[in-house]
C-alpha positions in Angstrom: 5.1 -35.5 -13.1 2.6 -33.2 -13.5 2.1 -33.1 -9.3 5.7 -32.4 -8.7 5.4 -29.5 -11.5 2.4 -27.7 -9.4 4.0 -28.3 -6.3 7.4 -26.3 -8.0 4.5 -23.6 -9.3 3.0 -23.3 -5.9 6.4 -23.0 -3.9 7.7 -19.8 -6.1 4.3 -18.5 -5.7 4.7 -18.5 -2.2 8.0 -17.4 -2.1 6.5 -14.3 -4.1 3.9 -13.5 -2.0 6.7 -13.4 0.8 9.1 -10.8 -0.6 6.0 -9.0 -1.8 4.6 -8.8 2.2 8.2 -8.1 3.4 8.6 -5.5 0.9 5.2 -3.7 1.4 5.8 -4.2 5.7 8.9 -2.2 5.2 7.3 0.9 3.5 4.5 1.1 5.7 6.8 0.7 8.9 9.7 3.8 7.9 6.9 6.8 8.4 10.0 8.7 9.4 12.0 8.7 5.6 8.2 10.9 4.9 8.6 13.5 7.9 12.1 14.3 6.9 12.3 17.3 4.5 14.4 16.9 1.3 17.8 18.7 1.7 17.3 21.9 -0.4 14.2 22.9 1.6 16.0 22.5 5.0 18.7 24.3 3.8 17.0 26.9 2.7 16.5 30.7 4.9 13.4 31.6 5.5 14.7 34.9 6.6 16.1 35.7 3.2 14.1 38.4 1.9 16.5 39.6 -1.4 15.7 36.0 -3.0 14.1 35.8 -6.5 11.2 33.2 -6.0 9.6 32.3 -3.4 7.6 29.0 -2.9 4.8 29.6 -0.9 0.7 27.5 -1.0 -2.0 29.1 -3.2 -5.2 27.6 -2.8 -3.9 24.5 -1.8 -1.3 23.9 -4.4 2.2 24.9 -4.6 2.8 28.6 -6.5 6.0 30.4 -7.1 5.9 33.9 -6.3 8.4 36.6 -7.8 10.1 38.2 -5.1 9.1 38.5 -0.8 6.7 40.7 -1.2 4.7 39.6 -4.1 1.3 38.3 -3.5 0.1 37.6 -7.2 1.7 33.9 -8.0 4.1 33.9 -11.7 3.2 30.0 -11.7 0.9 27.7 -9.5 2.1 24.3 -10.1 0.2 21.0 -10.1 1.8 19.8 -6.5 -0.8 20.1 -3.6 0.3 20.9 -0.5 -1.5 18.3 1.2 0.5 15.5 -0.1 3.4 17.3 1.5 4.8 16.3 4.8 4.0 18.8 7.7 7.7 20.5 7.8 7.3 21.5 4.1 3.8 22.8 4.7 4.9 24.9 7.4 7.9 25.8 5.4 5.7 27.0 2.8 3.5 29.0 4.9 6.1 31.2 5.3 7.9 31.2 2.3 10.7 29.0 1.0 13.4 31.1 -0.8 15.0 30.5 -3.8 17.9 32.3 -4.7 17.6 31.6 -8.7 16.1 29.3 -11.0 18.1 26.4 -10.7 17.2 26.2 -7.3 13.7 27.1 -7.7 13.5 23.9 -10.1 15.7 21.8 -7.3 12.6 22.7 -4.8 9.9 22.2 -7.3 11.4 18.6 -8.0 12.2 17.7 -4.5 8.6 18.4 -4.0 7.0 16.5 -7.0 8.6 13.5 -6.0 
């Protein structure tokens, strides 16, 4: 009795360790769903100069600026840049624009997460 419990224990451990490899292959393998940027930023015109905040780095770390022309940030948030994908990075270079504050906080989440 004892045997045929182990060998139960033994099959759902494999079984486990199974989904858990499939699971793990299947994040490592879709580098693409990383190199996509999020909706809001691709939507957004760089070209807009009469938006409210911009997004743009500061020392490595996301910062919202008040207005185009601003170079003192109102905020620097706790996001590096560096854990960005490459788009966004470049996005940010030049300045992501966002018209008001609701999407200012849309960007800041898209980025965060």
């Amino acid at each position: 009795m004892k045997f045929k419990i182990k060998i139960a224990v033994l099959c759902v451990l494999c079984a486990t360790a199974v989904a858990m490899t499939v699971g793990a292959v299947k994040t490592i393998a879709a580098p693409d769903a990383v190199s996509t940027p999020p909706a809001a930023v691709s939507n957004a015109s760089v070209d807009d100069k009469n938006a409210e905040y911009y997004l743009r780095d500061c020392s490595g770390y996301v910062a919202v600026f008040k207005g185009a022309d601003s170079k003192t940030p109102i905020k620097v948030t706790d996001i590096e840049t560096e854990t960005l994908n490459t788009v966004d990075r470049g996005l940010l270079q030049q300045g992501i624009p966002a018209e008001n504050k609701n999407e200012l906080l849309s960007l800041l989440e898209d980025f965060s997460s």
